[in-house]
PDB file of N, CA, C and O in Angstrom:
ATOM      1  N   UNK A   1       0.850  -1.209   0.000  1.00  0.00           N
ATOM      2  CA  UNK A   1       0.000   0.000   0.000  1.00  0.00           C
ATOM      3  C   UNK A   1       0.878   1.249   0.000  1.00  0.00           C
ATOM      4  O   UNK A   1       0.824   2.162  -0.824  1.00  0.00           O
ATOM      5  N   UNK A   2       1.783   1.140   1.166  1.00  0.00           N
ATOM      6  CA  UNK A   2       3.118   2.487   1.349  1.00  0.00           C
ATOM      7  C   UNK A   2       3.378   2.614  -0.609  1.00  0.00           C
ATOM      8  O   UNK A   2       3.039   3.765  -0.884  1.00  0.00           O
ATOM      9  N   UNK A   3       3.683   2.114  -1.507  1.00  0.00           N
ATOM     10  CA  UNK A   3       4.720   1.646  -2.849  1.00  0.00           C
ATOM     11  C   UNK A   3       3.800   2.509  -3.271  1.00  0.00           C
ATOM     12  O   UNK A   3       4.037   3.674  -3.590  1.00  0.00           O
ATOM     13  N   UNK A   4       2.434   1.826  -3.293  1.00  0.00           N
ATOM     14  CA  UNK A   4       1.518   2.409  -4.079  1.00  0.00           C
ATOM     15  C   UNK A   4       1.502   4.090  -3.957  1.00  0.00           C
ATOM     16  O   UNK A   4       1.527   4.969  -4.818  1.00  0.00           O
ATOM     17  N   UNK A   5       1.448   4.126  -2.493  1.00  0.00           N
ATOM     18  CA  UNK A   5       0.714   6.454  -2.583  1.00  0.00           C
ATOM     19  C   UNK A   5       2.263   6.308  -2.995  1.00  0.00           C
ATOM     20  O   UNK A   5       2.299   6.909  -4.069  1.00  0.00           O
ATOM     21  N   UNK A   6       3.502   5.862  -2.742  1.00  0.00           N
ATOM     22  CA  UNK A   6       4.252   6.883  -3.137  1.00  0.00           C
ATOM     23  C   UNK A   6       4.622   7.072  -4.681  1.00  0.00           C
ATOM     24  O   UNK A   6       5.028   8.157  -5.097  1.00  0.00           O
ATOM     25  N   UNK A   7       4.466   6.010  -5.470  1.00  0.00           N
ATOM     26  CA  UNK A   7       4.467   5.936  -6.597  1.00  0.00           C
ATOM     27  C   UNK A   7       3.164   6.593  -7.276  1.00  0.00           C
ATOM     28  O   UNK A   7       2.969   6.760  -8.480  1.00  0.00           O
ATOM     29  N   UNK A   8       2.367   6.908  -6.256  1.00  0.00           N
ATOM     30  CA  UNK A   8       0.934   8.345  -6.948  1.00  0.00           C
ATOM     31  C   UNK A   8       1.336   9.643  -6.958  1.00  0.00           C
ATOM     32  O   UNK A   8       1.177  10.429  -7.892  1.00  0.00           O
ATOM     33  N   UNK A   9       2.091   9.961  -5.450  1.00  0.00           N
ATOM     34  CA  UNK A   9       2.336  11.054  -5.382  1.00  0.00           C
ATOM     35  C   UNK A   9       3.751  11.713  -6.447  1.00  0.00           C
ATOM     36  O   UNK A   9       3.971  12.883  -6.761  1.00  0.00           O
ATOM     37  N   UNK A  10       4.521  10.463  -6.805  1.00  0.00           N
ATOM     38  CA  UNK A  10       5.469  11.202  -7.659  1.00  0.00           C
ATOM     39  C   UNK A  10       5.117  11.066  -9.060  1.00  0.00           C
ATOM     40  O   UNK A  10       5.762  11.750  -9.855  1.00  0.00           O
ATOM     41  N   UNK A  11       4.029  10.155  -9.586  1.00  0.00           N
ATOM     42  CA  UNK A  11       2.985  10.615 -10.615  1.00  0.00           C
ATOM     43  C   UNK A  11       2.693  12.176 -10.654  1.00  0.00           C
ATOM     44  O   UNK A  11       3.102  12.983 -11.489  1.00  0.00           O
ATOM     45  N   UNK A  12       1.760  12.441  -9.376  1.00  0.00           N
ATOM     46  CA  UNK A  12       1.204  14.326  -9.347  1.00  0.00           C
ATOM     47  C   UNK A  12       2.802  15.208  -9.403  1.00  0.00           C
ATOM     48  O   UNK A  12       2.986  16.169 -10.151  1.00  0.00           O
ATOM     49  N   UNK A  13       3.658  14.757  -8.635  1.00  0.00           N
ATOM     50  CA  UNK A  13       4.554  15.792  -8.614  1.00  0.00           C
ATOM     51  C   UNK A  13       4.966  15.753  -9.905  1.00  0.00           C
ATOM     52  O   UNK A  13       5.515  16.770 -10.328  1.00  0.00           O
ATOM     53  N   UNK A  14       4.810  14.650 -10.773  1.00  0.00           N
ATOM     54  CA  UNK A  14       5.811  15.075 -12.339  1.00  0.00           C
ATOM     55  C   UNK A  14       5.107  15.602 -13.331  1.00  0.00           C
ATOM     56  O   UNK A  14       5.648  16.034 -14.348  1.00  0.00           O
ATOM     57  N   UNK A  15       3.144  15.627 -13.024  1.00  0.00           N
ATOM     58  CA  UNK A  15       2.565  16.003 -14.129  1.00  0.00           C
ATOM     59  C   UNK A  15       2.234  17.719 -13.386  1.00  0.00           C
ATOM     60  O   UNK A  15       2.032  18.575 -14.247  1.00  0.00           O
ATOM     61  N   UNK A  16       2.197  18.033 -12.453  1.00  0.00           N
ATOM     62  CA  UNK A  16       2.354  19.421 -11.895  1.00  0.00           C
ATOM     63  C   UNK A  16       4.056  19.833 -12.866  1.00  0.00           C
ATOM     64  O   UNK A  16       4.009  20.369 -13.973  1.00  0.00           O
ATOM     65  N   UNK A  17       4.978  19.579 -12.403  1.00  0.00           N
ATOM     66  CA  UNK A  17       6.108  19.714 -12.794  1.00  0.00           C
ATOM     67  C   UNK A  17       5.364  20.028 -14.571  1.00  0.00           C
ATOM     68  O   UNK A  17       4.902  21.035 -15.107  1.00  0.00           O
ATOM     69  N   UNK A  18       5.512  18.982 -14.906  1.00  0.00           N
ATOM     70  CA  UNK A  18       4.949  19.639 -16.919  1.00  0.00           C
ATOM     71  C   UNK A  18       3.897  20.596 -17.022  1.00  0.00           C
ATOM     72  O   UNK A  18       3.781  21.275 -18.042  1.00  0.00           O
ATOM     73  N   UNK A  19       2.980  20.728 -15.875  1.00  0.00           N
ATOM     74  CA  UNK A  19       2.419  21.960 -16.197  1.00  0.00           C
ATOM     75  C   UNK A  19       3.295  23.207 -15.758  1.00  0.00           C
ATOM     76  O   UNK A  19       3.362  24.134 -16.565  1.00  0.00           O
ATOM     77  N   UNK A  20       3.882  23.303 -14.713  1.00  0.00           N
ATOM     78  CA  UNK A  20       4.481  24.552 -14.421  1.00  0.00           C
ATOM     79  C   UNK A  20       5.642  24.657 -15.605  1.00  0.00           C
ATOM     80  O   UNK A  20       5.528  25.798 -16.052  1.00  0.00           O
ATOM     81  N   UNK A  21       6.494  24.107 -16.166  1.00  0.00           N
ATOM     82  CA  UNK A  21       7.059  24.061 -17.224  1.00  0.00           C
ATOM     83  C   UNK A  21       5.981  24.319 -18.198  1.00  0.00           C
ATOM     84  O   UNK A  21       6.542  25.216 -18.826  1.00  0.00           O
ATOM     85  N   UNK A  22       5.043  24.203 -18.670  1.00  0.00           N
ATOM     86  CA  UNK A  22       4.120  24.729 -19.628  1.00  0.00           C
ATOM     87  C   UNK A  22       3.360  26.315 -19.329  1.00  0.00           C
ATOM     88  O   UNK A  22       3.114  27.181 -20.169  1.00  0.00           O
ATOM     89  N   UNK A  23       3.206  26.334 -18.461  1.00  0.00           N
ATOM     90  CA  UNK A  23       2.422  27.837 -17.862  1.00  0.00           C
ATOM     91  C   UNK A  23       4.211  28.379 -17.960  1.00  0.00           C
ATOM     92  O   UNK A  23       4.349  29.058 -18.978  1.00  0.00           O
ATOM     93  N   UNK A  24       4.820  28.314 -17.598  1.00  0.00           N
ATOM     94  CA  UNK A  24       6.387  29.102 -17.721  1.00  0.00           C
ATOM     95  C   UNK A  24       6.280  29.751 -19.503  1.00  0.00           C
ATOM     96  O   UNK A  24       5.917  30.889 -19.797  1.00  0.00           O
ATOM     97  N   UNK A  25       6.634  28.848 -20.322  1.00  0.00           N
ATOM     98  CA  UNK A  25       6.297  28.764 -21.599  1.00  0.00           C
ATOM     99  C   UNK A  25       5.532  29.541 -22.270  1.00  0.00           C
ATOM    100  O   UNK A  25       5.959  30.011 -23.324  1.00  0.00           O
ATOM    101  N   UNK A  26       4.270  29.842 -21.825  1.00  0.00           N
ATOM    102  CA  UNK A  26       3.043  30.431 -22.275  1.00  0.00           C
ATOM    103  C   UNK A  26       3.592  32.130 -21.599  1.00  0.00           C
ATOM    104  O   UNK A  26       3.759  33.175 -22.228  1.00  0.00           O
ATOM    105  N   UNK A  27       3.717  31.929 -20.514  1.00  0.00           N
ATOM    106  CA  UNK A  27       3.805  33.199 -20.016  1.00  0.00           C
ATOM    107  C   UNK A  27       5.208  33.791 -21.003  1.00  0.00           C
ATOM    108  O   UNK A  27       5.039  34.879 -21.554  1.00  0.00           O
ATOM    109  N   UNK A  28       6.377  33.173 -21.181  1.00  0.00           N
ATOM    110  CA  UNK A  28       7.527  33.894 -21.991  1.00  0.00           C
ATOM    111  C   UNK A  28       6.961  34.022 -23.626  1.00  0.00           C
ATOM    112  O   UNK A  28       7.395  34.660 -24.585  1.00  0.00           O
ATOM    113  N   UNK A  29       5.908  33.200 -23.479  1.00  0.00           N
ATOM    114  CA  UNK A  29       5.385  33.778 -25.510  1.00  0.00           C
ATOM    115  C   UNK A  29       5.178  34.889 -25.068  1.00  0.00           C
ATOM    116  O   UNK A  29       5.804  35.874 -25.460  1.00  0.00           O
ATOM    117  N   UNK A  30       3.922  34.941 -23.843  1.00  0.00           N
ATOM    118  CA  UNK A  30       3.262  36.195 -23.879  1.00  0.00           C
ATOM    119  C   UNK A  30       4.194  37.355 -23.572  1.00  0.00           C
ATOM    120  O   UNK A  30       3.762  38.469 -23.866  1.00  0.00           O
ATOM    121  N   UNK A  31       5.247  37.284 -23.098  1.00  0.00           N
ATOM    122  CA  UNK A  31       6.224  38.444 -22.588  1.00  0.00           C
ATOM    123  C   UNK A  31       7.061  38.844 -24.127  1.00  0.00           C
ATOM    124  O   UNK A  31       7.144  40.022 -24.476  1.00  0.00           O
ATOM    125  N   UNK A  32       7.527  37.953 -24.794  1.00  0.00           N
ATOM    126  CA  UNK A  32       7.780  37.858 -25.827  1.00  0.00           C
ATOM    127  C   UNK A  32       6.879  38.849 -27.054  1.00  0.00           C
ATOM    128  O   UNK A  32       7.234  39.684 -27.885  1.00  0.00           O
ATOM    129  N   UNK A  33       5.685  38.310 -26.693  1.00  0.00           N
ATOM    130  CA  UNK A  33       4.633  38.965 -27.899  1.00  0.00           C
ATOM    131  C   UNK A  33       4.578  40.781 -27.461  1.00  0.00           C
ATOM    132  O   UNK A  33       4.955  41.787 -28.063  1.00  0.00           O
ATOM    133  N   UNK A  34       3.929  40.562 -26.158  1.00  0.00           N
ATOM    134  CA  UNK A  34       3.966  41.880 -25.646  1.00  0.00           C
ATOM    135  C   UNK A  34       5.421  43.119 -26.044  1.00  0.00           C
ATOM    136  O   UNK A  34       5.393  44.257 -26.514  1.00  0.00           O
ATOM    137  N   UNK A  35       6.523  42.270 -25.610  1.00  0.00           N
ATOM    138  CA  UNK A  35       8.278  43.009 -26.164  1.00  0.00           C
ATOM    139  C   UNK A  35       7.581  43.635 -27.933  1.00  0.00           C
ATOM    140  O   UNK A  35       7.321  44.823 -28.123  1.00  0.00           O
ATOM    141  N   UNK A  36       7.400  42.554 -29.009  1.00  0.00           N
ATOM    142  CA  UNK A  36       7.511  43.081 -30.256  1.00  0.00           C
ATOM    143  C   UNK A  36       6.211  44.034 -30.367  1.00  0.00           C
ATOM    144  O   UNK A  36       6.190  45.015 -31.111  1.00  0.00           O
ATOM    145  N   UNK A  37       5.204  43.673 -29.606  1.00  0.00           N
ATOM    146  CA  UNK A  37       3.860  45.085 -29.889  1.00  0.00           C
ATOM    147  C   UNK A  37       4.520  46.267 -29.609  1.00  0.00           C
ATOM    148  O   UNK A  37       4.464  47.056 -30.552  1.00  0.00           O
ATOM    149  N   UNK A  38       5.224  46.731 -28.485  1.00  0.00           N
ATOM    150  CA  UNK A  38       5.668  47.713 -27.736  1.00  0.00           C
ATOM    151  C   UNK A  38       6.779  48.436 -28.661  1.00  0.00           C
ATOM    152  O   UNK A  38       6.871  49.632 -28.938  1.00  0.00           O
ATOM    153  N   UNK A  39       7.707  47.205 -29.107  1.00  0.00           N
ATOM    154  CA  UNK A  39       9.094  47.739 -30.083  1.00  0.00           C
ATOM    155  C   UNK A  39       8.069  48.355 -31.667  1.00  0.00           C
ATOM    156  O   UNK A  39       8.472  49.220 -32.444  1.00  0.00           O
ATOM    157  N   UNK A  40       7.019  47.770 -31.752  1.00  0.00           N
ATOM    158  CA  UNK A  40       6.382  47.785 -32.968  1.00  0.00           C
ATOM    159  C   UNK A  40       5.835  49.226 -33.032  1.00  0.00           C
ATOM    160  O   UNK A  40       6.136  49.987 -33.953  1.00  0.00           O
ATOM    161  N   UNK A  41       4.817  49.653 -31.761  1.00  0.00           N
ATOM    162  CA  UNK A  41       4.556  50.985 -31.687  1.00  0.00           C
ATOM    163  C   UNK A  41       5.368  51.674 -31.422  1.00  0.00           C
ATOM    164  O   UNK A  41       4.759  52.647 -30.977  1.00  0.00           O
ATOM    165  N   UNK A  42       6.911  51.991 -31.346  1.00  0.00           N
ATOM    166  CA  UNK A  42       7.653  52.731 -30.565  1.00  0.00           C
ATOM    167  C   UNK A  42       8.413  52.919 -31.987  1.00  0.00           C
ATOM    168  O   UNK A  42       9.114  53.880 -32.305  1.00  0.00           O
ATOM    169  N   UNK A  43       8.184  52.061 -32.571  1.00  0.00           N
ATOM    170  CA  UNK A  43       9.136  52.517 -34.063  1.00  0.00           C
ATOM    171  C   UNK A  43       8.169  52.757 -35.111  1.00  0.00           C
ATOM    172  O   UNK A  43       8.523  53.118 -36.234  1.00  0.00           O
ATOM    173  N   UNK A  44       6.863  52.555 -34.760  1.00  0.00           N
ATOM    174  CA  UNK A  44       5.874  52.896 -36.034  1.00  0.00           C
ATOM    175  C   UNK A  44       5.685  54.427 -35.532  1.00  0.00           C
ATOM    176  O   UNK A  44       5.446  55.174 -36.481  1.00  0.00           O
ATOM    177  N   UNK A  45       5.722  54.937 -34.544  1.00  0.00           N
ATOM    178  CA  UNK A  45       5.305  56.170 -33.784  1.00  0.00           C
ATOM    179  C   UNK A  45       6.123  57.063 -34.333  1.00  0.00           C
ATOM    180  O   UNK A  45       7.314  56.902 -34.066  1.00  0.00           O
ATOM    181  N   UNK A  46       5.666  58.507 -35.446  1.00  0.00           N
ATOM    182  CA  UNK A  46       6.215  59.788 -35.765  1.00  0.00           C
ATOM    183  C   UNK A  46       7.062  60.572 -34.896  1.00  0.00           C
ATOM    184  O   UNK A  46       7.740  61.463 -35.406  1.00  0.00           O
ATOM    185  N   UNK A  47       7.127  60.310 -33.352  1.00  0.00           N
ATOM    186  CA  UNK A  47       7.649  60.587 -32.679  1.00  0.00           C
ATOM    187  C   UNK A  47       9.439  60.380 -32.607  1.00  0.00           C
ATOM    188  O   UNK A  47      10.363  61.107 -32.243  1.00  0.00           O
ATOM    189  N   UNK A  48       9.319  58.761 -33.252  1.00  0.00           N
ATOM    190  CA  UNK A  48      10.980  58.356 -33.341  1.00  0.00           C
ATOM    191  C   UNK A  48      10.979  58.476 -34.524  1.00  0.00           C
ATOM    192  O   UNK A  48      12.041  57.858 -34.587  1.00  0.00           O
ATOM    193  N   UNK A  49      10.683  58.801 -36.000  1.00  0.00           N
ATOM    194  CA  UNK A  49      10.750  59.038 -37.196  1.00  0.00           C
ATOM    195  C   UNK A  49      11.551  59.978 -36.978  1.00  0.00           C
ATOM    196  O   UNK A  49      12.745  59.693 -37.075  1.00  0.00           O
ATOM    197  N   UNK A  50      11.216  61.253 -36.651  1.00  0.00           N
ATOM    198  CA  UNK A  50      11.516  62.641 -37.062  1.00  0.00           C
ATOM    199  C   UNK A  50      13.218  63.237 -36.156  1.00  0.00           C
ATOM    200  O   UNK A  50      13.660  64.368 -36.355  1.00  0.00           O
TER     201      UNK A  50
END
């Protein structure tokens, strides 16, 4: 019975583990995406043209 929870619980700890490695991921696209909108308006903007 002991074999068993512990071989469950390091089941949850490794599929938590691939999600926090996945939410990590998602969040650096989104930091990523957000960087080129910002560089995008800051160089489309008449302000840095001139």
């Amino acid at each position: 019975v002991a074999a068993a929870l512990v071989e469950r619980q390091a089941r949850q700890e490794e599929a938590f583990q691939g999600f926090t490695t996945q939410l990590l991921v998602v969040l650096a696209l989104l930091l990523v995406a957000l960087m080129a909108v910002v560089l995008y308006s800051l160089l489309a903007s008449p302000s840095m043209r001139a």
